[in-house]
C-alpha atoms as one frame of an Amber mdcrd trajectory, in Angstrom:
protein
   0.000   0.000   0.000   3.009   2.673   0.762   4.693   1.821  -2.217   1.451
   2.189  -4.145   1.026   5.768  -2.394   4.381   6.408  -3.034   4.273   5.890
  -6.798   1.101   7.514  -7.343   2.291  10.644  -5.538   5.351  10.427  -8.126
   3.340  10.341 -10.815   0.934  12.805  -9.662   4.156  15.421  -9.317   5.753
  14.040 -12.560   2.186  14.789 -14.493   1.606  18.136 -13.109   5.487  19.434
 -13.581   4.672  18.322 -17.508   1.260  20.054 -17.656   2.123  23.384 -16.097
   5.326  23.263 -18.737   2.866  22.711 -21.533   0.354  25.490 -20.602   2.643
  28.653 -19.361   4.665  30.350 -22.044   6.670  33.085 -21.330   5.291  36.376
 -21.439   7.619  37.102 -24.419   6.062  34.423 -26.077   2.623  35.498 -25.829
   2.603  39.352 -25.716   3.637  41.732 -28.479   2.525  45.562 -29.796   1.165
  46.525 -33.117   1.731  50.279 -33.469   0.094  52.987 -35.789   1.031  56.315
 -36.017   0.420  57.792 -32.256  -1.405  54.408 -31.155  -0.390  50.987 -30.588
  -1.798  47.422 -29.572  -0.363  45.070 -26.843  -2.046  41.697 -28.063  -1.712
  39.075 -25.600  -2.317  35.635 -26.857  -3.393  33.405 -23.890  -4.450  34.514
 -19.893  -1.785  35.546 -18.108  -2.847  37.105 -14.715  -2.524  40.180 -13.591
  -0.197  42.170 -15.424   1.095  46.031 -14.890   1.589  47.569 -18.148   4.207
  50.931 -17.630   5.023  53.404 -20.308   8.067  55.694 -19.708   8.965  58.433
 -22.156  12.446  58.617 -23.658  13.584  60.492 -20.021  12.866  57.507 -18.757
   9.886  59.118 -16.741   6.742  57.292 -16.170   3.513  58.434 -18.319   1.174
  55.915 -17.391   0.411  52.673 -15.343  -2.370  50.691 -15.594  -2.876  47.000
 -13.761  -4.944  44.320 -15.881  -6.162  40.942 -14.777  -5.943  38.786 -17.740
  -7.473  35.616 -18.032  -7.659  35.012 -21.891  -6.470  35.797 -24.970  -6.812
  39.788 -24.899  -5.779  42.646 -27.570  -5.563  46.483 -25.397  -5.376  49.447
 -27.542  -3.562  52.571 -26.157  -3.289  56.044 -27.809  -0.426  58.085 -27.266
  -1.559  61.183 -29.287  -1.925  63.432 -25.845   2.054  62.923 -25.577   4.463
  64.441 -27.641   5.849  62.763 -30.737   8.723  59.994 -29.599  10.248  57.398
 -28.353   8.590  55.395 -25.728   9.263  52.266 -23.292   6.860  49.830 -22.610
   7.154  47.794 -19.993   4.614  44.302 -18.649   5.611  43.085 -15.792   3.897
  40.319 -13.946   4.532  38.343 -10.871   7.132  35.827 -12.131   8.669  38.289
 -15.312   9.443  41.647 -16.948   9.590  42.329 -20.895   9.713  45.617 -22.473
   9.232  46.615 -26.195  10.027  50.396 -27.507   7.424  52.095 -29.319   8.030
  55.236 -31.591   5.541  57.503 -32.287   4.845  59.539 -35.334   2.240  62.151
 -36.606  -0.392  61.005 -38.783   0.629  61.587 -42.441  -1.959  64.945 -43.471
  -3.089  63.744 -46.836  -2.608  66.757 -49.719  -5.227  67.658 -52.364  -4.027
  65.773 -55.894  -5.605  68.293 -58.355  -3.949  67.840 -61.825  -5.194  70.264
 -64.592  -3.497  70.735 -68.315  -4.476  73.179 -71.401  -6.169  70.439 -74.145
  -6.350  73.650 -76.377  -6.593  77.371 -76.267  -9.779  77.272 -74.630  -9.931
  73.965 -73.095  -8.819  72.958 -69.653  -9.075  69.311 -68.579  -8.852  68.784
 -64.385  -8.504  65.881 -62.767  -8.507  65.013 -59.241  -7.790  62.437 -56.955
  -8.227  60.631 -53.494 -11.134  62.936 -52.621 -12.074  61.396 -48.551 -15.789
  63.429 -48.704 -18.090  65.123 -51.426 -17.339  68.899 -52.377 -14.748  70.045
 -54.591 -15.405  73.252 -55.093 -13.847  74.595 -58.775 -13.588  78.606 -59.036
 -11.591  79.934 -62.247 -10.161  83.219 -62.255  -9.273  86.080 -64.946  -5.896
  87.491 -64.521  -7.032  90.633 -62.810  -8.280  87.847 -59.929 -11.775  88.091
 -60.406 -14.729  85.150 -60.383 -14.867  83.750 -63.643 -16.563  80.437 -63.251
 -17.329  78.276 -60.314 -18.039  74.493 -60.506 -19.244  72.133 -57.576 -18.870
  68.371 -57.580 -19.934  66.251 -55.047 -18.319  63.024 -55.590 -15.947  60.791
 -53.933 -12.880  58.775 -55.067 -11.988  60.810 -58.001 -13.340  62.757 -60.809
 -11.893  64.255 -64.377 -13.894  66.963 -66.156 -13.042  69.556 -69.039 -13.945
  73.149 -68.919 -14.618  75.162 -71.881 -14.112  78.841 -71.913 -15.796  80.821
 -74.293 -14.527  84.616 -74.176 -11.037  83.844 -72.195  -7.891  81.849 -73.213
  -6.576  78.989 -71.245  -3.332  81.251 -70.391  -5.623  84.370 -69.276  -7.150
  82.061 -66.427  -5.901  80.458 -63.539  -8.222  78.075 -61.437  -8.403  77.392
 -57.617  -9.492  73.609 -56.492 -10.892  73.272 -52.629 -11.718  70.614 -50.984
 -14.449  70.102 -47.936 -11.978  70.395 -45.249 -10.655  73.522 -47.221  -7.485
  72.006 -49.034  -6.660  73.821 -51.802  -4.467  74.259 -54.653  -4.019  76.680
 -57.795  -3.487  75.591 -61.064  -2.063  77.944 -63.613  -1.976  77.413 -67.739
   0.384  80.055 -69.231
């Protein structure tokens, strides 16, 4: 009977040494951080407990600190845009172990107003313009002593090419403004 005990308690200890090596990873294993422009993602793939997540700017001063009690798989978005523009340390730190990742920060790209426009004759003017986010491009074309010609509106998005004719002006006696709805702009000239 005490050798019986004795090897069931061996295998008992044996089994449960091989399980708990089977189920916990390291936390380098099953963490890591997607990051976008002043914003990034700490995905963590399986439960890990609790877990203090630190970031420290490139000072190596603390920002933030939050504590999270994870017991699945888990993907926490953070936005950095509050803080200035950098280089940042991220730091998860559990019970048993630390890992850090560095995260740098950028601005989000400001997208510019692709307005192409070309002279097809002396009184022709084909525009075309691109990447257009929201409806209403407004189209003004002006005489050389800057006054209101013409004045188009096109509520479209995507893109859009369109020819203007002018009747009493040449192409080189009018320039032509392009504005978008957030109030891009750009001038197009035809000399």
């Amino acid at each position: 009977m005490k050798t019986l005990m004795t090897t069931v308690l061996a295998l008992s200890i044996i089994f449960s040494t091989y399980a708990k090596e089977t189920i916990d990873k390291s936390l380098a294993e099953v963490s890591s951080i997607e990051i976008k422009e002043q914003r990034f993602m700490l995905r963590l793939e399986e439960g890990i407990g609790k877990v203090k997540v630190s970031i420290y700017n490139s000072k190596g001063n603390l920002v933030d600190r939050t504590h999270f009690n994870i017991q699945s798989r888990l993907n926490i978005p953070f936005n950095l845009g509050e803080l200035p523009v950098g280089v940042y340390k991220v730091k998860l730190q559990t019970k048993e172990e630390t890992i850090s990742f560095e995260v740098t920060t950028k601005k989000k790209a400001e997208k510019r107003l692709l307005a192409y426009g070309k002279a097809l004759d002396d009184h022709t003017i084909n525009l075309k313009v691109e990447g257009i986010e929201k409806p209403g491009i407004s189209v003004t074309l002006f005489d050389q002593n800057h006054e209101k010609v013409a004045s188009d509106n096109i509520q479209v998005v995507g893109s859009f090419s369109r020819n203007y004719l002018l009747k009493n002006l040449r192409t080189d006696e009018v320039y032509m403004r392009v504005m978008d709805a957030e109030g891009k702009h750009k001038f197009l000239y035809f000399n």
